[in-house]
N, C-alpha and C positions, 0 to 999 in steps of 0.2 A: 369516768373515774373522777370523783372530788378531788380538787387540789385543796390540803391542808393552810395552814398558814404555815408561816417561815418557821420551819425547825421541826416540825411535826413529824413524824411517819407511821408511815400503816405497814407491819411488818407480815400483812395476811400475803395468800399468794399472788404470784405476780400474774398479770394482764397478759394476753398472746398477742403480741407484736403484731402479726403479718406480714408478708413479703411484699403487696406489692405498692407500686409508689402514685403516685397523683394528687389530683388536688382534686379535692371536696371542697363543696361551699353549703353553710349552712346558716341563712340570715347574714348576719356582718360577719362571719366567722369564714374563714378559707384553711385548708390544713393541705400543708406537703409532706409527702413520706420520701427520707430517700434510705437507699441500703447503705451497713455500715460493713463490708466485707473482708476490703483491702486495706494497707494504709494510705494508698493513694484517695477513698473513700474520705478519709478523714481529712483529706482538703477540700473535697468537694464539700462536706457538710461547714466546714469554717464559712467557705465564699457564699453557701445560702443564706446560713445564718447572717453573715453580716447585708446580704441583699435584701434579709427581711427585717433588719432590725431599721434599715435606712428608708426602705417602704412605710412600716410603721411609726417614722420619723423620730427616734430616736436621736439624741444627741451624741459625739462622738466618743463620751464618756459611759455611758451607759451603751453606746453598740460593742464597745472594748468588753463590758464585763459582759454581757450577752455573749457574743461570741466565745469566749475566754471560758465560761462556765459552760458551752456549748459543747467545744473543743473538749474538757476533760472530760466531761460525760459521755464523748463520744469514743472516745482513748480507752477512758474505764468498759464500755461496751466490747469495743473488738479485741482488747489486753483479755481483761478478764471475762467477758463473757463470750467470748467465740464469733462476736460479732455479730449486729441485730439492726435494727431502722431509729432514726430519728424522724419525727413531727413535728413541723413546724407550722403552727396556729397562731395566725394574728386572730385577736379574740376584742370584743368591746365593752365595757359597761357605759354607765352614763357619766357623758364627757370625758370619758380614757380610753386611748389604745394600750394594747398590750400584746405580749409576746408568749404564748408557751410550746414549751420546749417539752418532748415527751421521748425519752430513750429509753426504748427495751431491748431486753437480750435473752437468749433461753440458758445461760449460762448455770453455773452453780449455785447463784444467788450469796447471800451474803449472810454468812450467820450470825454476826452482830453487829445491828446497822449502828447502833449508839455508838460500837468502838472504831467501827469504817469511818463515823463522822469526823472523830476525834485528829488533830490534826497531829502529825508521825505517825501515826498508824500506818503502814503499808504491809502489803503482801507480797509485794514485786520490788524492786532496786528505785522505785521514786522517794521524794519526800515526804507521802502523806500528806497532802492540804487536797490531793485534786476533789475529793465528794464533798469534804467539808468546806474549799474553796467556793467549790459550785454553790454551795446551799448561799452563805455568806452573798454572794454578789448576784444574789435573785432575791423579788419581795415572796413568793412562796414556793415552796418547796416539799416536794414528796416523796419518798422512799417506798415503793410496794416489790417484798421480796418475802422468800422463801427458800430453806434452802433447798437444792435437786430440783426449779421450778423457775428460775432465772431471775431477775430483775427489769422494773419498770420506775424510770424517775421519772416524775412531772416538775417542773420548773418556771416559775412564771414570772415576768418582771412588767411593772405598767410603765406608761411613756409619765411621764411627771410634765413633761410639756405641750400634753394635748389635754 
């Protein structure tokens, strides 16, 4: 799946997650899948993410918004979508690491991703920032949803210090 640039989305239908979890290596590229089930799940996915943002050397400012945009996309998975997997890909170009974050759900998808982005927007008793927080505190960013078909965000932030 292309990752768009920041703010972009592809409202066609969403990617099928998969269940199960490991690590794949592909050239420089490595990806973990873990399940997003329980809430106790969504500690688990905080402590990878922040293991993977310090792997791919990240500063302690940019592992905060990594994690942070991690954490609500993984929140908005099991809240709203019944609960799904996160991917986490250290990924490379030339002279940069980077981080992408890839959370699906088979949920109900989202029928207006433009007004989910918008911040107060919520469906549930939050304050509306967490998708549009997420997008904000990542360099790109992707929405692939549908409604009755779940959702797929892609998330990608580069190391600025490698």
């Amino acid at each position: 799946m292309p990752v768009l640039p920041h703010g972009e989305v592809n409202a066609g239908p969403a990617a099928s997650a998969g269940r199960s979890t490991g690590t794949e290596k592909d050239g420089d590229e490595t990806s973990t899948t873990y399940e997003i089930r329980t809430a106790e799940d969504l500690l688990v996915v905080r402590h990878a993410v922040r293991a993977a943002t310090q792997r791919a050397g990240f500063g302690l400012v940019d592992q905060t918004r990594i994690v942070t945009a991690a954490s609500e996309l993984a929140r908005n998975a099991y809240v709203h979508g019944g609960g799904g997997t996160l991917a986490i890909e250290h990924v490379q170009r030339t002279g940069q690491r980077g981080l992408r974050l890839s959370v699906a759900d088979q949920g109900p998808g989202i029928a207006d991703v433009d007004r989910a982005l918008t911040d107060g927007y919520t469906t549930g008793a939050g304050l509306g920032h967490g998708l549009g927080g997420a997008r904000r505190l990542m360099d790109e960013f992707q929405v692939d949803t549908a409604p009755g078909q779940g959702t797929v965000v892609v998330a990608l932030r580069w190391n600025a210090r490698t």
